[in-house]
C-alpha positions, 0 to 999 in steps of 0.5 A: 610045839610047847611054850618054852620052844615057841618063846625061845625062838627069837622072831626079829619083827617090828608091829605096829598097833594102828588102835592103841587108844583102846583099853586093851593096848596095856594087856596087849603089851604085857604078853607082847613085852615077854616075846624075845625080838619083838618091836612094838610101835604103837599109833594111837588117838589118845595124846595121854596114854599112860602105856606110852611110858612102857618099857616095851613099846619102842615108838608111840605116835599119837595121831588126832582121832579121825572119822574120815577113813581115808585119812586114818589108812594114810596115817597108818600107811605113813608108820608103816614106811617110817619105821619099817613096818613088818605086821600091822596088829588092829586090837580092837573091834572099831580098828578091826571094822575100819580095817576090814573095810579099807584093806586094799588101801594099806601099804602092801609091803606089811602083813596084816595079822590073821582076822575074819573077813568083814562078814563073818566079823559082823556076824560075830560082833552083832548079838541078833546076827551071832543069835540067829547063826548059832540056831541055824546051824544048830549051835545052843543059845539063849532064845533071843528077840530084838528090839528097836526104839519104836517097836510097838510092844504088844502082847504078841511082841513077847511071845515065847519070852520067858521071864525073868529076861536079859536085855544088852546093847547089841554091840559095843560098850562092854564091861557090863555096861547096859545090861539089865534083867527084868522079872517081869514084862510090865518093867521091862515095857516101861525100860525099854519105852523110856530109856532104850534108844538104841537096838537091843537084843533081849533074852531069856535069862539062863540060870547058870553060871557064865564061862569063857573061852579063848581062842587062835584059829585059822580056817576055823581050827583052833590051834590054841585055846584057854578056858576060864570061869570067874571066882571073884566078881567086881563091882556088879554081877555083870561086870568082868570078874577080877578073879579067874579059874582055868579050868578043862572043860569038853563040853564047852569046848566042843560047843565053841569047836563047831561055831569057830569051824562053821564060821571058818574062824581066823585069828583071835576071839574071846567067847562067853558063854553060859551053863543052863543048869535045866538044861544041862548044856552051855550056850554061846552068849556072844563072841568078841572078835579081838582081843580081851582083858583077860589076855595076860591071865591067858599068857601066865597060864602058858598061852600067849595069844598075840605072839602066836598071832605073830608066829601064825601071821608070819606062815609057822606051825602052831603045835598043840599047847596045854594051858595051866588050870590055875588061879588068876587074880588082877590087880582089883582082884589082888587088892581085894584079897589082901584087905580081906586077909592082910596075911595073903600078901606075906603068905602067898608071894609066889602066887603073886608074882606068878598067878597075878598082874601083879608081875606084869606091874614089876617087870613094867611099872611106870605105865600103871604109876602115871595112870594112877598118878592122872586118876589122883589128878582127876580126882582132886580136880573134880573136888576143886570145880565142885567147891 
């Protein structure tokens, strides 16, 4: 099935995102907005979320955030009803977790999107679990060690490191954040004694260059899938790049082939993974078991992730798709380039308006107006309290 029958379809659904206060919810409604039939309601705990002003999301709810499980499921379970609920879509991986945990107490009457069972998500999402998988099952990846706040840190706690190492939280945060390198073990006692409160996975660090893959599975065969490198880095080397390759790429793709089978994967995931240049090979780094920020990257280059997330949920065939090995530029990647060469914006329209989220902004401006219009608020706000 190509991309032009599957989009041609018209799939009359309603979905509700039960997480829409996470970051990921604008690109979910970007790819989402450009499928014919589709009514997106979201649920969300943040009251002032620029994307309730998408032209796309037919009802946005805001609930006030909640720990209490319980409460979180009937709020859910109360959408569902109200609006006649087809598909329940979580987004992120805190929804996801809390989903996994509680389904038998969603209204049934919905389907839920295809994801991991609970223990395969934790595997995936835990950076010491995911490391300790992938060498069991023979599945390359950076030699890793765990540290928790306490650990007496002796000379045989660094055995078998070889610096310089890589330290990173073993879940959350994202976005480069807590992520350091170290180049020798005398710095990196003194990080992790003074300033390391929760448990961290530490790593040699590969000399390479990171690569990323995305995927749609069930039971572990991918049925679609993007492969892209990043060309034009942000603020700091570990944070996401603002500029994309897409790229064909067999050996990589085989690596994440034998972890999504042996996992036995459903639904979406987005790898990272690394090119050890000594060794010749690409090692997985970690797994992100939902969706990710270069979601709408993916859509322009042929592959649009929710809605065959939809299409799959809903029983249909997904038939091979080829994706596009183009060029992607966000919107810092865009702005980038055009401060450093004026001409590109007059020179390269077509580009804009096909290979950046420039296109998503045109077709659905409002959202991205109020979140600028409330970052110009915070900023002059923070100017005034510090007078």
């Amino acid at each position: 099935m190509n991309v032009k029958k599957l989009t041609d379809e018209t799939i009359q659904k309603s979905i509700l995102i039960p997480d829409g206060e996470s970051h990921l919810l604008i690109y979910v409604i970007n790819c989402l907005g450009h499928a014919p039939g589709i009514k997106i309601y979201v649920m969300s705990s943040l009251k002032r979320n620029p994307v309730r002003f998408s032209k796309y999301v037919s009802k946005y709810k805001y609930y006030q955030k909640t720990k209490d499980d319980g409460e979180w499921v009937h709020n859910i379970n109360t959408e569902i009803k109200r609006n006649k609920i087809d598909i329940l879509m979580p987004i992120f991986e805190i929804g996801i977790r809390r989903i996994l945990k509680n389904k038998e107490f969603l209204d049934q009457s919905t389907l839920l999107t295809a994801l991991p069972d609970l223990k395969t998500f934790t595997t995936a999402i835990n950076k010491w679990k995911l490391a300790g998988y992938c060498e069991n099952n023979q599945i390359p990846v950076p030699k890793s060690f765990l540290y928790t706040k306490g650990d007496k840190l002796l000379a045989s706690s660094f055995e078998g490191i070889k610096f310089p190492v890589i330290i990173k939280p073993l879940e959350g945060f994202g976005g480069g954040i807590g992520i350091e390198v170290f180049k020798s073990r005398e710095r990196l006692v003194k990080h992790l004694q003074e300033k390391v409160d929760q448990p961290t996975i530490i790593q040699n660090f590969i000399k390479g260059y990171d690569i990323d893959c995305s995927i749609l599975a069930k039971d572990g065969e991918i049925l679609a899938y993007t492969i892209q490198k990043g060309n034009l880095t942000g603020k700091t080397p570990f944070m996401p790049h603002i500029g994309l390759e897409f790229v064909s790429n067999s050996e990589l793709y085989e690596v994440v082939e034998k972890l999504i089978k042996s996992l036995k994967w459903d639904g979406v995931a987005h790898l990272d993974l690394r090119y050890d240049e000594e060794e010749d090979l690409y090692k997985v780094i970690e797994v992100n078991p939902r969706f990710w920020g270069t979601l709408d990257a993916s859509y322009l280059m042929g592959i649009n992730f929710p809605y065959l997330l939809i299409y799959l949920t809903l029983g249909h065939q997904i038939d091979p798709i080829t994706f596009k090995q183009e060029n992607y530029l966000n919107l810092k990647g865009l702005i980038k380039s055009i401060k450093k060469n004026p001409s590109f914006f007059v020179n390269k329209r077509k580009f804009i308006m096909n290979n950046t989220q420039f296109r998503f902004v045109f077709h659905d401006p409002v959202p991205t107006i109020y979140k600028y219009i409330d970052r110009t608020k915070n900023i002059l706000l923070k100017k005034i309290r510090g007078h």
